[in-house]
C-alpha positions as CSV (number, residue, x, y, z in Angstrom):
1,X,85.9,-29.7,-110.4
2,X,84.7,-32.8,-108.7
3,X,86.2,-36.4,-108.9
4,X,83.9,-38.8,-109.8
5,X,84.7,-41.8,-106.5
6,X,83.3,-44.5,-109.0
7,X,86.0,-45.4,-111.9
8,X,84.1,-46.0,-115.8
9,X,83.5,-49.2,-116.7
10,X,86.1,-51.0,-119.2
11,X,84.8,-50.1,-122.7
12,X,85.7,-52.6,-125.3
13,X,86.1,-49.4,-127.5
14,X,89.2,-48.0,-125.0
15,X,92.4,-49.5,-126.4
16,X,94.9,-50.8,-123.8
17,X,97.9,-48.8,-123.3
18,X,100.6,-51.7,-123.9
19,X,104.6,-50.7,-123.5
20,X,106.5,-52.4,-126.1
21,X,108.4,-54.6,-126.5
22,X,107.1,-56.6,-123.6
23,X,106.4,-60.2,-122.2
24,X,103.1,-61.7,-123.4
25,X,100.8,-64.5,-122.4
26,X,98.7,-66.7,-124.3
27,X,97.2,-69.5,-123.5
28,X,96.7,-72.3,-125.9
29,X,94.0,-75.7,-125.9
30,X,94.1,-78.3,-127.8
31,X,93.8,-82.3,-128.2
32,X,97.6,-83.1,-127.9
33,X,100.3,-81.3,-126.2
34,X,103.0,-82.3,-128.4
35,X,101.4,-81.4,-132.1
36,X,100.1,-77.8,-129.4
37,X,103.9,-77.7,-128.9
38,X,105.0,-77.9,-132.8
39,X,102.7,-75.6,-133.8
40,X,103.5,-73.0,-131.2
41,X,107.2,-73.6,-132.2
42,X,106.6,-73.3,-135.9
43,X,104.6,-70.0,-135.5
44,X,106.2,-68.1,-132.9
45,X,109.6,-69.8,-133.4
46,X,112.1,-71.0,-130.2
47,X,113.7,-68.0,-129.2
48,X,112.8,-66.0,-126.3
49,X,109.7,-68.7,-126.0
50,X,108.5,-70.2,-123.0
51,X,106.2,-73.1,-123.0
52,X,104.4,-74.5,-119.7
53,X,101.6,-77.0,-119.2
54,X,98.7,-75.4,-117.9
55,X,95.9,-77.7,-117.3
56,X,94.2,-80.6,-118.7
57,X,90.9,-81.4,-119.0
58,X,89.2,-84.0,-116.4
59,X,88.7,-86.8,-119.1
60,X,92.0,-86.0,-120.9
61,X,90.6,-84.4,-123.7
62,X,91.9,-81.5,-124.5
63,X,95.4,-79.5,-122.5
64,X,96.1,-76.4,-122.2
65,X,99.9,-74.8,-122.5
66,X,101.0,-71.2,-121.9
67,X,103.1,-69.4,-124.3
68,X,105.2,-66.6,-123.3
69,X,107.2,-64.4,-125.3
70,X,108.4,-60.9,-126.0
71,X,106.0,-59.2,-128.5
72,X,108.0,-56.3,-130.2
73,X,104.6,-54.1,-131.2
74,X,100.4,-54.4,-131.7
75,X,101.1,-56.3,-135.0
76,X,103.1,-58.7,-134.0
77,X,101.4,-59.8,-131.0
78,X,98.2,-59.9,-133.4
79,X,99.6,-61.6,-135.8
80,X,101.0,-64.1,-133.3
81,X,97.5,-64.7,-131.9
82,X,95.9,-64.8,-135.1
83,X,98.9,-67.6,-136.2
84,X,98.2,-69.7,-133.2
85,X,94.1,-70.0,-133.8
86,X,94.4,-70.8,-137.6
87,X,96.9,-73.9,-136.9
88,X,95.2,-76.8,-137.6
89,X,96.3,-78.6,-134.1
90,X,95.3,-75.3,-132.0
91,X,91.0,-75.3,-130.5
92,X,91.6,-72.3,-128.9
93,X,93.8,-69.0,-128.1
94,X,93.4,-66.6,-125.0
């Protein structure tokens, strides 16, 4: 049997192998950090949450922040993401 010495390409239909619970990252834009930091308080609540500023655009426009936090399974962390990009002060989630 011979060993292929170039790995597959990612495939979008391969699910990650995530260990749970575990740290996650997202990273959130919007126009203003303060209404990006009440809404990433109201849905992912205070505990075990860390916010940082990330970056913020050249003419001020929109910031960026990155929420960490300890996702207990697949749902959750979905249903974190999906949270974050229906809130009315969020543009953006990665």
């Amino acid at each position: 049997m011979t060993m292929d010495p170039f790995p597959k390409p990612f495939s979008c239909k391969e699910k990650a192998q995530i260990d749970y619970p575990c740290s996650w990252l997202y990273k959130v834009i919007g126009l203003d950090e303060e209404h990006l930091r009440k809404a990433i308080e109201t849905v992912c609540g205070t505990k075990n949450l860390l916010i940082t500023r990330s970056h913020t655009s050249s003419g001020g426009k929109y910031c960026s922040l990155n929420v960490e936090l300890i996702v207990e399974d697949d749902s959750s962390r979905l249903a974190h993401y999906r949270n974050l990009k229906n809130h009315a002060a969020v543009k953006v989630v990665l």
